[in-house]
Each structure stands twice: as C-alpha cells, then as structure tokens.
N, C-alpha and C positions, 0 to 999 in steps of 0.2 A: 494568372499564369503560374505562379510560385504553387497557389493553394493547388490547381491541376497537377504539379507536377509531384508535391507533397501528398494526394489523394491517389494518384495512380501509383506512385512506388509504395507505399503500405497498402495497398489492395491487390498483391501479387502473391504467390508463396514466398519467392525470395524475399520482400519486401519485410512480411511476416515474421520470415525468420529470422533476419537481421534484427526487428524491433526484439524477440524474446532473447536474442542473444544477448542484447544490449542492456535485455533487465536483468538478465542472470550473471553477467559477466561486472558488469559495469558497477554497479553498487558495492559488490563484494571488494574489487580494485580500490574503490573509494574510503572504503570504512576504514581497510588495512596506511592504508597513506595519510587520513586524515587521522586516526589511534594516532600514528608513529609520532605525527609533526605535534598534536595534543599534548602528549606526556611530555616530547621535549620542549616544549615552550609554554608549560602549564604556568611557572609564574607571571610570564608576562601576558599572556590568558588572563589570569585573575585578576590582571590589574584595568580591567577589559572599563570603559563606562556607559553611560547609554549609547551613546553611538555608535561606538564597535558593535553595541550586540544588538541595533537596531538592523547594520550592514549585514549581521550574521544572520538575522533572522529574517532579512530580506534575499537573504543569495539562498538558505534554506526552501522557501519556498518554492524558487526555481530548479535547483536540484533536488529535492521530492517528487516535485511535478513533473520533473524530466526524467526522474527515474534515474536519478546520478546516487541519489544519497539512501539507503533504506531508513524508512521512519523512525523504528526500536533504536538505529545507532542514534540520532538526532534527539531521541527521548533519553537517552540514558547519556550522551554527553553534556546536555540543556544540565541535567540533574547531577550529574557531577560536578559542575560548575556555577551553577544558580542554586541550586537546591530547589525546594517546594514550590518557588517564590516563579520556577520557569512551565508551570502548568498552562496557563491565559495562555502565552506569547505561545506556549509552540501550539496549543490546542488551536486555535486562530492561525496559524503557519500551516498545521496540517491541513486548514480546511481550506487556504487559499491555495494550495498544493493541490489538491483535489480536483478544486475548479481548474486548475492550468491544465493536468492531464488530463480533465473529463471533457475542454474544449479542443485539446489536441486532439484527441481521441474518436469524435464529433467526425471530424475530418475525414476520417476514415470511412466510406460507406457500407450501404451494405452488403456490397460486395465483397468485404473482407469476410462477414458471416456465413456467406453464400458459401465460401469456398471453405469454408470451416466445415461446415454440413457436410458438404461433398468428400471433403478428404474422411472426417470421422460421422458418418449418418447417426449413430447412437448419440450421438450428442443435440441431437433436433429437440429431442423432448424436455432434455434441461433445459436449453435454451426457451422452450414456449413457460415451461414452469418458470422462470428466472422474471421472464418478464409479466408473468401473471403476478408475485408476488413481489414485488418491487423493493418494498420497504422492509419487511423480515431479512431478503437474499441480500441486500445491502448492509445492513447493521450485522448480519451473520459474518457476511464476507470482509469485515473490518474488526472483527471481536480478535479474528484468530491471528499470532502474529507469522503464523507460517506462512500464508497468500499474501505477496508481493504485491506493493500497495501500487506499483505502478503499473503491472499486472491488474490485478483488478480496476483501476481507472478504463482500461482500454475494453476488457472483458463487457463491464458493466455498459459502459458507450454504447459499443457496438450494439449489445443484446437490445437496445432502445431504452433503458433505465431512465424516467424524467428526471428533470434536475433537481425536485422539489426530492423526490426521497430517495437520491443520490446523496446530494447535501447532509440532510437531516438525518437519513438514515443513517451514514457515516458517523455523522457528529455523535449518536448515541453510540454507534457499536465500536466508536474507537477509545472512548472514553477511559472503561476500565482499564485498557491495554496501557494507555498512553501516561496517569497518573501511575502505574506500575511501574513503567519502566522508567519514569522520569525517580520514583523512586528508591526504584534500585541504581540506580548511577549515583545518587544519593548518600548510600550504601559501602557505596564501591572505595576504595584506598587508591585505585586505578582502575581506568577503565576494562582492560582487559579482564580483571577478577570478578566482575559483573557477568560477567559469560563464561566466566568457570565456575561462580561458585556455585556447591550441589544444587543445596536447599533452594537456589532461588534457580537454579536451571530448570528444577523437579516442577516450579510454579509457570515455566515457559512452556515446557512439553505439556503441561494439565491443560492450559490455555490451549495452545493450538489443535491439542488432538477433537477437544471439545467442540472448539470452533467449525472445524473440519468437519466432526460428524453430526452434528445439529447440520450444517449447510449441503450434505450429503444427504440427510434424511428430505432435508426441504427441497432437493431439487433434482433426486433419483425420476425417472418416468416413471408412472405406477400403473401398475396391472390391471388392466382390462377384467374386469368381471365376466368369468363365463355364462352365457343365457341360458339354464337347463330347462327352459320351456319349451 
C-alpha cells in the first residue's frame, strides 16, 4: 500500500515537482547549516574516533541518497577533517548512496517518463540515446560536478539504466571528481575558502563545463541523413 501510494505521488506533475524542488532547495539549506555548526565545533570534530565517524558515514549515505546532502560538500568536509586518509570511506558512502537513490527511484514508473515526453517531446531522442549507451552516459553524468547527484539517480532510473553500469559506471566517473574535492578540503584553512578560492574554483568550472558538454555531445538526437537518391 505505502509502495502504491509512494509510486502514484511521484508519477504526477505535482509529484515531480516537488521531488526537483527538494533537490534543488534541500541540499543547498543543508550545506549552509551543516558549514555553520562544522566551523563552530571543529575542535570537538576532530576529536571525533571511529565510531563517530562510522555514525557519520552511515547518516551520510542516507542524506546523499535522499538527496539532503550534495556529494562535493561531503568530499570536501571528509578532507578537511580526515585528510587523504577519507578517500575508501566516502568513495564506498557514495556508492552505497547511489544504490539508496537508484532503488528509490526504481519506484517511480514509467509513467513518470511518459509524462516527461509529453510535457518536453524533444527530449524522446536523448532519452532512447541515454539508454542505448548505458555505461559512457553514466560515468559522463557523474564526472561533472554541476549534475546533482540526486538528480541524476532519479534521471538514470527512470530512463531504464541497469544496475550493473549504473554502479560501475558511477564508481569510474566519480572517481576523479571525488579524490579532488576531498583534496581540496584538504586544502582548505576552512571550509568555506574551498569554494572561494580562484585557482581551485577555475579547476570546478573546467570540470563541469567539460562534463556537461562530453554528455551533450553523447546524447543530442542526431540528424537524419538526407536520401539524394
């Protein structure tokens, strides 16, 4: 009954819009509360031992997956905090994050697509290329860090993406992203100067815009060859 009733409100427009609202709104609300309470309790933070940061890396994975926390902030506070030494844990957090939202997402049928089409029709042909190409539009769509990770779980679901290079595809294309920005928190004197400073903002925009148009080229419709016979 739950999963019915879970399945019929995100297969609605309103349904819809509330989930995008919630990624767009929701994350950003997060990072700024979670910064604020970081800096003021960074020493008692650091005095954190395995089990805080086993708890931390377990509520992580449900706020990725649910789309509470954006990944880049959880890379670059991991490395503010742990330094190099938090690459495993969160790379392993991202990927079990993934799976939360790639089974949430599951849920969703295809009627949430259906309605996608209908509302935007130019949008039919990326979606048949997305899902011809599985494993390229997956590690594309995880390179860049401008596409919201919880965004893409729901995107990739829907369009039919298997799990096998959902997964794997992920695990490759978050890679670079992920030791970056764990290294820039690294970096960082505080977390906020991670996100101002130039040089490594110059290295965020390089990223995304790249990401963005690699995943653009892969999944424009493409033009019909005219027959001049």
């Amino acid at each position: 009954m739950n999963n019915h009733r879970y399945s019929s409100f995100f297969n609605n427009p309103k349904g819809i819009l509330v989930l995008m609202a919630w990624m767009t709104v929701v994350p950003w609300v997060s990072t700024l509360v979670i910064t604020y309470l970081a800096l003021n309790q960074e020493e008692w933070i650091r005095g954190f031992t395995l089990v805080p940061w086993v708890c931390f890396f377990g509520a992580s994975v449900l706020s990725m997956g649910l789309a509470i926390t954006p990944t880049t902030f959880i890379c670059l506070l991991c490395g503010y905090f742990l330094g190099l030494q938090a690459i495993l844990p969160v790379i392993l957090c991202y990927q079990l994050a993934s799976l939360v939202g790639f089974g949430l997402a599951q849920k969703m049928d295809n009627h949430t697509l259906i309605w996608v089409k209908q509302k935007f029709p130019k949008s039919a042909p990326i979606f048949a290329n997305l899902e011809q190409q599985q494993w390229l539009t997956t590690l594309l769509a995880r390179i860049s860090p401008a596409l919201p990770f919880g965004l893409m779980n729901v995107v990739l679901a829907v369009s039919g993406v298997r799990l096998v290079p959902f997964f794997f595809g992920g695990l490759f294309g978050m890679l670079p992203r992920t030791v970056f920005f764990i290294w820039l928190g690294t970096q960082a004197p505080a977390l906020i100067e991670a996100l101002q400073t130039k040089d490594q903002l110059v290295w965020f925009i390089v990223l995304s815009v790249t990401g963005l148009w690699l995943l653009y080229k892969l999944l424009r419709p493409k033009r019909q060859k005219t027959d001049l016979t």
